[in-house]
C-alpha positions, -999 to 999 in steps of 0.1 A, spaced: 469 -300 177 492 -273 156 490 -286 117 517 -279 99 509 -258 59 529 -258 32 521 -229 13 529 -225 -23 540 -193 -36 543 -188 -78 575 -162 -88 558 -151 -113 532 -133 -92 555 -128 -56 583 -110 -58 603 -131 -28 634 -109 -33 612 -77 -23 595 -90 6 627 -105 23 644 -68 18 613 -52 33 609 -79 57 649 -70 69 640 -26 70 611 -28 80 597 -61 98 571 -46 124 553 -35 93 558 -60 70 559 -95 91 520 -96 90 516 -112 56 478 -119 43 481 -153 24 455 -161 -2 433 -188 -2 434 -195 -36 412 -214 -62 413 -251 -42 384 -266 -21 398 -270 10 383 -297 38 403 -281 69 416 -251 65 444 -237 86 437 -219 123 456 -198 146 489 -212 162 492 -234 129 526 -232 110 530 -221 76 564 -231 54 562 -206 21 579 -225 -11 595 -210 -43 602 -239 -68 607 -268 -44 624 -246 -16 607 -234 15 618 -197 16 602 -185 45 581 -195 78 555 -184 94 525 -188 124 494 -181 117 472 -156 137 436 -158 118 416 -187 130 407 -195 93 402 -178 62 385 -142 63 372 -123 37 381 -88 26 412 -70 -3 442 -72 16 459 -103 -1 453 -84 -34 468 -51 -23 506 -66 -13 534 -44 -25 548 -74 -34 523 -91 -59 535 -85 -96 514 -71 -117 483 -49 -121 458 -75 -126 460 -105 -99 443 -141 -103 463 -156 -77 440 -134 -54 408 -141 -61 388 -150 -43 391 -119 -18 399 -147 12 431 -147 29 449 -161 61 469 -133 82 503 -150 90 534 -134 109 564 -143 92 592 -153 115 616 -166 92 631 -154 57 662 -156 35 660 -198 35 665 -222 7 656 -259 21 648 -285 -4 613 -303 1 598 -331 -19 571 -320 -46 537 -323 -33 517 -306 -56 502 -271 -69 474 -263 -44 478 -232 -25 477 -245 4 480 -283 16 495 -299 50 535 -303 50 545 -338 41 556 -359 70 
């Protein structure tokens, strides 16, 4: 069964505006987003073929299907072009979901559910 993720994303370390002009020059090397974990336990953690909303201050932004089968360990959440800054906590641990972006540019409301990283969509 496909779970559907909302994935929270702070502007303050993602620059949105970047990715979704990279994402439109260059998407075959930029649609293959790795999504940190982040600080939360989780009990189930997402697999591959599960979908992945990405919001910005109560807005999903951008979609996406994810192609890991769980989290996997190794730098390249910290290395994004698009994190701000030099120093980044939002990446730490070094875990991280691959996830190919299908969708960006969007703006749809969604209720607040929270500040974990990563926690199932509200039905």
């Amino acid at each position: 069964m496909t779970t559907s993720w909302r994935v929270m994303l702070n502007p303050s370390l993602w620059d949105q505006k970047k990715y979704e002009n990279e994402f439109l020059t260059r998407p075959n090397e930029v649609s293959r987003l790795a999504q940190s974990k982040g600080m939360g336990r989780m009990v189930s953690c997402p697999k591959k073929g599960d979908l992945a909303s990405f919001i910005i201050k109560g807005k999903v932004v951008m979609r996406g299907t994810v192609e890991s089968d769980g989290f996997e360990n190794g730098t390249e959440n910290q290395t994004d072009s698009c994190n701000i800054g030099i120093v980044r906590p939002h990446a730490v641990p070094s875990e991280f979901v691959w996830i190919r972006i299908t969708e960006v540019g969007l703006s749809e409301d969604i209720r607040p559910t929270g500040q974990r990283t990563w926690a199932k969509m509200p039905v």
